[in-house]
C-alpha positions in Angstrom: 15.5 113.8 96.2 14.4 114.2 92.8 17.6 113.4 91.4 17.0 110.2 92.1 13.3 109.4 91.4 13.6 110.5 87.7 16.4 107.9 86.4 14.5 105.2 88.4 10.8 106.5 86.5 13.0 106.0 83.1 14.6 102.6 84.0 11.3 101.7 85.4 9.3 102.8 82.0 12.2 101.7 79.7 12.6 98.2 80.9 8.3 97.7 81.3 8.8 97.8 77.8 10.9 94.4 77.4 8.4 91.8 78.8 6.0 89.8 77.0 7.1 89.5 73.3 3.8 87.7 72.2 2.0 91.6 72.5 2.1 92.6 68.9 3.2 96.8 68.9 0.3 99.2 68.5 1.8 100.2 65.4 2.7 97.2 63.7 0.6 98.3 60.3 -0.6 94.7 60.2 -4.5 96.3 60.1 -5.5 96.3 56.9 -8.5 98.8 57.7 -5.5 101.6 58.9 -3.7 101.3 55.6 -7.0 101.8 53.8 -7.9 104.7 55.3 -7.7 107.9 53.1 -7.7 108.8 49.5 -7.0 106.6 46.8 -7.1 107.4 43.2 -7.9 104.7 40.0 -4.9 103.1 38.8 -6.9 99.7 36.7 -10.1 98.5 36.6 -10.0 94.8 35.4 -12.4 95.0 32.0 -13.2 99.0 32.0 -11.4 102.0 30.3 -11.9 104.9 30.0 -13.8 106.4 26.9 -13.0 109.3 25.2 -16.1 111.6 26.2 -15.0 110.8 30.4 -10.9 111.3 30.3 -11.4 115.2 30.5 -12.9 114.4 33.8 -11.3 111.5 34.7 -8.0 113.3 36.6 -11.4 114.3 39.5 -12.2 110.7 40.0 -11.1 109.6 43.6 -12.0 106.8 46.4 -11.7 107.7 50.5 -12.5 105.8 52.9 -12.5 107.2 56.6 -13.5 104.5 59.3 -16.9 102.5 57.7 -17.4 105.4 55.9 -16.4 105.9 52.0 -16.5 108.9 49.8 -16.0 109.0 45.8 -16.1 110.5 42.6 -16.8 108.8 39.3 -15.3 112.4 37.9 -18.0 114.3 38.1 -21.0 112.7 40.1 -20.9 112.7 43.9 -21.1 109.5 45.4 -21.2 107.8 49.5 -22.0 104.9 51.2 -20.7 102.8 53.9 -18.6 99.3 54.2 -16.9 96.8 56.7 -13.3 95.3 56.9 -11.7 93.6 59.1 -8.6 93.9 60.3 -7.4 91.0 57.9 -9.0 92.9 54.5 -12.3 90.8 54.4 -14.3 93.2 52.8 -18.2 94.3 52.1 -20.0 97.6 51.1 -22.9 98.0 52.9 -24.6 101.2 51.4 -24.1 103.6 48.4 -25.8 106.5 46.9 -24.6 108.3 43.6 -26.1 111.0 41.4 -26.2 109.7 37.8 -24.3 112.5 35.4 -22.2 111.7 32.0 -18.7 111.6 32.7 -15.3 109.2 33.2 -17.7 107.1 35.1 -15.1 105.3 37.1 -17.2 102.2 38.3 -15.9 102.7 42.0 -19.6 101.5 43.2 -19.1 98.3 40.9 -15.7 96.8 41.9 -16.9 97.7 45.6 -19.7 95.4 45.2 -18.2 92.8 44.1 -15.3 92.8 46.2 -14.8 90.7 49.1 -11.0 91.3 49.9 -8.4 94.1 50.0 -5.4 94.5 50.9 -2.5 97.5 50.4 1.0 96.4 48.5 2.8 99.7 49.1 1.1 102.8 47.5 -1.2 100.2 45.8 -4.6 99.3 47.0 -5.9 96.1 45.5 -9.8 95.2 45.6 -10.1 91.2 45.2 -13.4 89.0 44.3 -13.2 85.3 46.3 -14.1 82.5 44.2 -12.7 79.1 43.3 -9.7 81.7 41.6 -9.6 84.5 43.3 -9.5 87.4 40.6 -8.2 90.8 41.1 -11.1 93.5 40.5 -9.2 96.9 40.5 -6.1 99.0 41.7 -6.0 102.0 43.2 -2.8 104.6 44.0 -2.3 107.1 46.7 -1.0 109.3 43.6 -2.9 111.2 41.0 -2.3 109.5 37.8 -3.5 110.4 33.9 -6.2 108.1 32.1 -5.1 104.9 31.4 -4.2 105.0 27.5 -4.3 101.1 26.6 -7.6 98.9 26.3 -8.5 96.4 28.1 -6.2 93.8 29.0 -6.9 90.5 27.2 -5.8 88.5 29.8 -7.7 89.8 32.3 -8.7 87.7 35.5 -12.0 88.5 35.7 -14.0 87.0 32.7 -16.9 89.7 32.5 -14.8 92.6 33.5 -16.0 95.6 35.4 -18.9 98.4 33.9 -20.8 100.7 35.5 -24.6 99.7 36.1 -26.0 102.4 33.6 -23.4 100.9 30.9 -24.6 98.4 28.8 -22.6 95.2 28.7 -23.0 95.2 24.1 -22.3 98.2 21.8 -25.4 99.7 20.5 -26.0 98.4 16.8 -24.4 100.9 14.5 
């Protein structure tokens, strides 16, 4: 007898399978906020390089996020704080915290606040500011990478670039 009720189980659960086509898979990858999840490391920062005091720590800087929760490092100071997607990459960081140390700075904080769309092109997350252009704010790589070596990018699409807070936006007179 149970012969016979195990192929008719499988027929039964292979062909429940076939109906409705209109029922998107549960793991179509269409959700922006499961792509996001997990580490991401600084690939470009539209307007913001790093200086020479801050590439010696600049290989520790690192971005996670975990389900409205994010983690960072600027490279050396610890920094938290909470956001919201949805599923279609509309974005907004709620909360952050950060201690305040001299390092690679990597404006993390910065290019979350002004972002207000992400999405993931391969191994490559891209934060996005809306406007009547929008303007791409920063990428980030699931790899490890070295400091960038080349200065800002003169045709940059955000006007007034990137800097973290504590940075002023004019050299210091000489």
């Amino acid at each position: 007898m149970n012969r016979v009720i195990w192929p008719v189980v499988a027929a039964v659960l292979v062909l429940g399978g076939c109906g409705d086509e209109s029922v998107a898979p549960a793991s179509s990858g269409g959700d922006v906020r499961d792509q996001v999840a997990g580490t991401w490391y600084p690939l470009e920062i539209a307007g913001w390089t790093v200086s020479d005091f801050g590439r010696s720590s600049y290989g520790k800087a690192y971005l996670r996020f975990d389900d409205g929760d994010w983690k960072a490092s600027d490279g050396c100071n610890g920094q938290r704080g909470t956001y919201d997607l949805t599923a279609e990459g509309a974005f907004g960081m709620e909360s952050a915290a950060s201690t305040e140390t001299g390092c690679a700075n990597v404006p993390h904080v910065d290019v979350m606040g002004r972002a207000t769309q992400v999405r993931v092109d391969g191994d490559t997350l891209v934060f996005e500011a809306s406007g009547e252009h929008p303007s791409e704010l920063a990428r980030y790589t699931r790899e490890k990478n070295p400091p960038p070596t080349s200065t800002p990018s003169a045709t940059s699409s955000v006007a007034d670039g990137i800097r973290k807070r504590t940075e002023a936006s004019t050299p210091p007179p000489p």
